[in-house]
N, C-alpha and C positions, 0 to 999 in steps of 0.2 A: 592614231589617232589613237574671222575678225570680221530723187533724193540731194537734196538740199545739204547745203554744207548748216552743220548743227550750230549755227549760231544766236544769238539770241533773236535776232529779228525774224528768221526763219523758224527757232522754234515755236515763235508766237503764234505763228500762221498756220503751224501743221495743221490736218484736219484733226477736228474733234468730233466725239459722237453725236450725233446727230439724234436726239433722244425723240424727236416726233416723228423719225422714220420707225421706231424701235414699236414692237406690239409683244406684250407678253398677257399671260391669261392672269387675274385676278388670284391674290395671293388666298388659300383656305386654308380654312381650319387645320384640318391635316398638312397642309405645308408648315404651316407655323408651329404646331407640333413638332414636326420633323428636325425642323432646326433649332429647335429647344434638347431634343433628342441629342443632335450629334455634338453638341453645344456641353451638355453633360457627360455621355459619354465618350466622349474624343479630346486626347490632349495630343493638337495637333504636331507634328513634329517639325520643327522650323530646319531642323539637319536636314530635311531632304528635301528644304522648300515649299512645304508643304502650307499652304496659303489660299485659301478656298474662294473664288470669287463668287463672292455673295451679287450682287446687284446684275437683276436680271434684263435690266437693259443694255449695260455690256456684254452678256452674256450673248445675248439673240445679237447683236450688233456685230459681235463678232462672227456667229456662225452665218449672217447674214452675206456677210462680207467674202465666204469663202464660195459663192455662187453656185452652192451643191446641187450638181443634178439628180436626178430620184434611180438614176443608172452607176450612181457613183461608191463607191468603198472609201472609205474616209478614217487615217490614222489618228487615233488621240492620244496624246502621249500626256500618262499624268492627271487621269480622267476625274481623279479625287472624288468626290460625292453624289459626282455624276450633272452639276446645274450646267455644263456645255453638252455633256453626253444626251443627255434625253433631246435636248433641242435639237443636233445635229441627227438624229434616230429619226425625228421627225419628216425629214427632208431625202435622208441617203438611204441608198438600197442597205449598206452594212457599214455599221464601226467595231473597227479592230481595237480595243481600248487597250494599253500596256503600261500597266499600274505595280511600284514596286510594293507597298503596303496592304496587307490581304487585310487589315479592316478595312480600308478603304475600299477594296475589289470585293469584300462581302457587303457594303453597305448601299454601292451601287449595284449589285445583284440583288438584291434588296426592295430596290425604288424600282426598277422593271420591273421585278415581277407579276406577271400578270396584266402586264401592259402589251400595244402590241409589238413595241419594241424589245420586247425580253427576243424573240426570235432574230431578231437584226444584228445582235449583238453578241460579240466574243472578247471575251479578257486574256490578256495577254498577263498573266502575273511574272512580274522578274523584272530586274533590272533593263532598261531600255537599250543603253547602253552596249550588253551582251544578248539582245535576243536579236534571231533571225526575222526577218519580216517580212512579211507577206507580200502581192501584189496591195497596192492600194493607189487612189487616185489624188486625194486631197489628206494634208495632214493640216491637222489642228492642236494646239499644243497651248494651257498655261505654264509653260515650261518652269520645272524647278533649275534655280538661278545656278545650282552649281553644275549642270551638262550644257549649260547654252550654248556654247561653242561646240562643246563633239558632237550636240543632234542638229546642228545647222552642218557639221560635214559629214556626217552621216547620211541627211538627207540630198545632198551634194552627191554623194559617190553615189546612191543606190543605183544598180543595174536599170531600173526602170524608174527613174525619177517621179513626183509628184505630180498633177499640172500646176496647181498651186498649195503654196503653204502659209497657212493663219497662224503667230506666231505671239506668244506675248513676255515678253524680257524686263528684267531690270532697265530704267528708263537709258542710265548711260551704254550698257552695251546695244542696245538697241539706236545711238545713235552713234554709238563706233560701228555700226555695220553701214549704215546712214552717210559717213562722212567721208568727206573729198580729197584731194589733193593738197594741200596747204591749210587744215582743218585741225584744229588742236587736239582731235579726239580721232583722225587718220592715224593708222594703225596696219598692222599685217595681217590681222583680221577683215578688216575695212578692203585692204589690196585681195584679197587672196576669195572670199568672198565675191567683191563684183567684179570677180573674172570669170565665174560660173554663173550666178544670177544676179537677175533683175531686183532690188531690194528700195518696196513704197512704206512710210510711213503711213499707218492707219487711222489711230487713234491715242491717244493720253488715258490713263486709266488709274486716274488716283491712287495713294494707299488704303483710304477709308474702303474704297468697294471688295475689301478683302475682310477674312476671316481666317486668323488672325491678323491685323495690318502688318505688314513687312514693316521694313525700316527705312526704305525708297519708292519712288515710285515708280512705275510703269509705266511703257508702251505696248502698242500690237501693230506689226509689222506683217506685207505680205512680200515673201519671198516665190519667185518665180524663175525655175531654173531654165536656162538657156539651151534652145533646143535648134540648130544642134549644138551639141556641145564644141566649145574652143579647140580648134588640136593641137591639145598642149597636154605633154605628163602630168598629171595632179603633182607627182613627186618631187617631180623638176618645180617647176612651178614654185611648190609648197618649201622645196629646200632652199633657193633662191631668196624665195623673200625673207626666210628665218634668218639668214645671213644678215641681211640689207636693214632689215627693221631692228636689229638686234639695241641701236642706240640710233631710233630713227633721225634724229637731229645732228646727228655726226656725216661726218662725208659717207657714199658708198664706198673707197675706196679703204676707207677705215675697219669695214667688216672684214676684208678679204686678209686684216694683218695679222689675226687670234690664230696660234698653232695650232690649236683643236682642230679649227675648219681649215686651213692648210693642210692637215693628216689627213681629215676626210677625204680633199678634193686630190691629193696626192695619191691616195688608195684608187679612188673612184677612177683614174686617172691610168693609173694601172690596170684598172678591169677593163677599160674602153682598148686599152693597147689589143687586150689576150683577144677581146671578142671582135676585132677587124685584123685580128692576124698580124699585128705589126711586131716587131721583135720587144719583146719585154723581161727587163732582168729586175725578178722581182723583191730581190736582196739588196741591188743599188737603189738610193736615191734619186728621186725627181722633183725633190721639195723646190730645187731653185727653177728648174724646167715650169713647173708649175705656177711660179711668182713669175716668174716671164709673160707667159699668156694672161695671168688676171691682169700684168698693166696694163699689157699692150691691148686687150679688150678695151681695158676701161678709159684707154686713152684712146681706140679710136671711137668708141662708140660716147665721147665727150660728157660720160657720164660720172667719171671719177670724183671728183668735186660735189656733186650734188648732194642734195638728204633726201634720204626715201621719202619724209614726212611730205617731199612735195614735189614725185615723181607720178606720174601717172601711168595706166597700165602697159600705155605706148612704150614707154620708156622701159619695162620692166622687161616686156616680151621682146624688144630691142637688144637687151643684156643677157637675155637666156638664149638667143639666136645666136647670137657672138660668142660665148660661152661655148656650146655646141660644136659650133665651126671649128674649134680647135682642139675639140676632144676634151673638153670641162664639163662635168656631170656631176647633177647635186643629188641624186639617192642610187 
């Protein structure tokens, strides 16, 4: 290391924030300072998404939403300036903040100071992406738009999952995670996604409620992984649908014709011989052995003809069972 099908009538209806459940304290003088401050001194970096949500009733809306209990450790990936940080400090026993920009992680070491959340609190400085991470309970995240997808399977694999995760995306991948079967923004993010969690729309969140405004807009999505977990290989799983999505609107039997993924599943195919002991010569060919089994799968399992874009997970875990059966393995 892709919930309402996203269509317009549905989008309309999603929930919105609800600004009279929202309570935030009275903006002061030293607030408004403050943000004149980082307003002067900060040229924020749009390369690593750096997008500060200003308006404090999304703010609290959002940390409201992740139901913190005062026993909870709470990840925030991306903590920028800290206006989600201090709120969710307010609620959780600890957050683990992991911030790649050290102005950023000195200007929020900054604003606690001296608070009594300076002690609640630890920065993770470094990339998200490559740091190890802690136990925690609930992640919270204005995630920058270019790791959307690796810290949604990131939080997917961890040894000890989330209970839940507050999530805010660019408006369309966030309703490719959203989308169904037959949905024009169904995808192998969309499949592959809600085969491990549970995935609600939250709320809409303008460009204006940012500093600087992006160039799209947003949602906040709460993702909720599946416990127990499926028992199914991520690998498999994951190799599987790269296949099938590759040109979702094509037949599935169309992916299985690219040589590349023929040599993989010919190799892979080889390795399943050596590791059940069956005789394998691993200088000959099996490429035609191999196109054998993918028809005869895909014709019995009546799925050859179809497009991913409007196969359902039934259908998927159908195709990897058959696969299996005859010694086809996707990593």
């Amino acid at each position: 290391m892709e919930p309402s099908p996203p269509n317009s009538t549905n989008d309309r209806t999603m929930a919105k924030a609800d600004k009279k459940k929202y309570s935030t304290a009275p903006t002061s003088a030293k607030q408004v300072a403050a943000e004149k401050h980082l307003s002067s001194v900060f040229k924020f970096n749009t390369d690593l998404g750096q997008h500060i949500l200003k308006n404090p009733l999304v703010a609290q809306g959002i940390v409201d939403k992740a139901n913190i209990r005062p026993s909870d450790i709470v990840l925030e990936v991306g903590p920028g300036t800290g206006n989600l940080t201090v709120r969710i400090l307010e609620q959780a026993r600890k957050v683990v903040a992991v911030e790649m920009d050290p102005r950023m992680a000195a200007e929020l070491t900054k604003r606690v100071h001296g608070t009594p959340g300076e002690k609640k609190l630890e920065i993770l400085l470094g990339d998200f992406m490559k740091t190890d991470l802690p136990y925690f309970d609930i992640c919270i995240s204005n995630t920058p738009y270019q790791i959307s997808s690796p810290l949604v399977f990131k939080l997917i694999n961890q040894p000890q999952p989330p209970r839940v995760s507050i999530l805010m995306f660019q408006r369309e991948f966030a309703l490719r995670l959203l989308a169904r079967p037959g949905d024009s923004l169904y995808c192998r993010l969309s499949a592959n996604v809600q085969m491990w969690a549970n995935v609600t729309h939250i709320m809409k969140v303008g460009r204006n409620n940012f500093r600087p405004p992006p160039q799209v807009e947003s949602s906040v999505v709460r993702i909720e992984i599946k416990q127990p977990r499926p028992q199914v290989d991520f690998n498999e799983w994951d190799g599987l649908l790269r296949i099938v999505f590759v040109r979702k609107n094509r037949t599935i039997s169309a992916g299985f014709k690219s040589t590349t993924v023929l040599q993989i599943l010919e190799k892979n195919y080889k390795t399943w011989l050596a590791m059940t002991n069956q005789p394998v010569d691993n200088s000959a060919s099996l490429l035609d052995v191999v196109k054998d089994k993918i028809q005869t799968v895909l014709r019995e399992t009546e799925l050859s003809d179809k497009r991913a874009g409007k196969c359902d997970q039934n259908d998927f875990l159908k195709l990897l069972y058959a696969f299996h059966q005859v010694g086809i393995h996707f990593s």
